[in-house]
C-alpha positions, 0 to 999 in steps of 0.5 A: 500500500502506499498511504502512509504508515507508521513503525509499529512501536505499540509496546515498545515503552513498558506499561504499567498495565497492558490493556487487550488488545483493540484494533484502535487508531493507534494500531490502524496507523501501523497495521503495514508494518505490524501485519510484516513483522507479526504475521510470517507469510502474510505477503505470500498468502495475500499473493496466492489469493488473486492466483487461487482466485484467477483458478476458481472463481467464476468470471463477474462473481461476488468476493467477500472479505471478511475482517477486511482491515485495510482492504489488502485482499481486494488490491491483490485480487485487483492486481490479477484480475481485471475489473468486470471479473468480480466485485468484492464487498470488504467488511470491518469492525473499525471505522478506521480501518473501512476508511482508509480501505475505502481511501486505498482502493480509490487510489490504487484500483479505481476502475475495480468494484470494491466496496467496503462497509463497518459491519459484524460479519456474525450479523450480516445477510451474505448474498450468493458469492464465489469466494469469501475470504477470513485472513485472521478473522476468525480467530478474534471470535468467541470460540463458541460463535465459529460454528454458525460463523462457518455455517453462515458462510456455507450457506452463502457460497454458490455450488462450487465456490471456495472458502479460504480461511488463514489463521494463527493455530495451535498445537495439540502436542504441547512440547510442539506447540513450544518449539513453534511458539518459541520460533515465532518469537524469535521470528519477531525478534529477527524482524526488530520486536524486543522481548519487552514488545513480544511480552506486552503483546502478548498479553494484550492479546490474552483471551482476544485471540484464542487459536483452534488447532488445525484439526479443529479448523478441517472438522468445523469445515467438513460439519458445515458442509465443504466437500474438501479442506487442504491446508495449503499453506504454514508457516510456524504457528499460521496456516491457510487453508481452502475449503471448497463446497460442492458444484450443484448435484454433487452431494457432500460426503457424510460426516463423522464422529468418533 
């Protein structure tokens, strides 16, 4: 993007109280830099999404992307397909953030239908769509809202269409899930976050963001209906995965539990 951006140096002074996490002015302001130095593969996950796009979605179809932020889906998808392939409708708790998505889009893609609305993706009535997109969405929801989230998004997706879910995860083995923490840590260390930085974060985001272990992902998705789910994607302790549901006629296989 080329607005301008900050240095992320949220917890960068030590606080007497690290209050959660919020995705306020402050972190709008640097979200750029926090999304490249926090998130390992971010650029390669949004680069494959217009390639995945360009493979499956039907041409003049309906993308949704959900927990939008600054609208980085839309300019990778525009960057690949040309403006009548589809139109793409971002959604976003922040005001901020769907301003300055709004702002981007004009600048860097106006001949591209983007369109982006303040909204809870939990409430909103979903119209008939060829992809939906969830880049580390999901994972600021209540546990106990996924399921109908997923459901919902079933339910909107024309026969054939693709879910592409990425998120940060966790490992049932617990001496795994360490090594991959750890690593990450050092991931942040090697991008110029201190240990000071990573801790307060880290705090800040207790109970905000509660990851689900990709053997929960794969089963939500195959509960809801999608007829295959691959993990194509993982670097460290984040993952991407694609769901797809069924073209029309083909029934789903059923699903089981032990």
């Amino acid at each position: 993007m080329t607005d301008a951006s900050y240095r992320d140096a949220i917890f960068s002074t030590p606080l007497d109280r690290v209050a959660s996490f919020s995705f306020d002015e402050q972190v709008v302001a640097c979200f750029p830099d926090m999304v490249r130095r926090s998130i390992p593969g971010y650029g390669q996950i949004l680069g494959m999404l217009g390639l995945i796009a360009e493979r499956h979605l039907r041409h003049g179809s309906h993308v949704y992307d959900l927990g939008c932020s600054l609208g980085a889906v839309g300019l990778a998808l525009a960057g690949r397909l040309a403006p009548e392939a589809f139109a793409l409708t971002g959604i976003d708790l922040s005001p901020t953030m769907i301003a300055r998505a709004r702002d981007t889009a004009a600048k860097e893609s106006p001949d591209h239908r983007l369109d982006f609305i303040e909204g809870d993706i939990r409430q909103v009535d979903y119209q008939p769509s060829g992809m939906i997109v969830l880049n580390f969405t999901l994972q600021f929801l209540p546990p106990a809202d996924r399921d109908a989230v997923i459901g919902k998004l079933f339910d909107a997706l024309e026969p054939g269409g693709v879910l592409v879910l990425s998120e940060k995860i966790i490992a049932r083995d617990e001496a795994e899930n360490a090594w991959l923490v750890e690593r990450y840590h050092d991931f942040k260390r090697a991008n110029g976050y201190s240990d000071m930085e990573i801790s307060q974060k880290r705090t800040a985001l207790e109970n905000v963001l509660v990851p689900d272990t990709l053997d929960d992902h794969h089963a939500r998705l195959a509960t809801a209906g999608f007829e295959r789910v691959t993990t194509w994607f993982q670097y460290l302790n984040f993952a991407s995965l694609i769901a797809f549901k069924p073209r029309a006629g083909v029934n789903p296989p059923a699903v089981t539990h032990d």
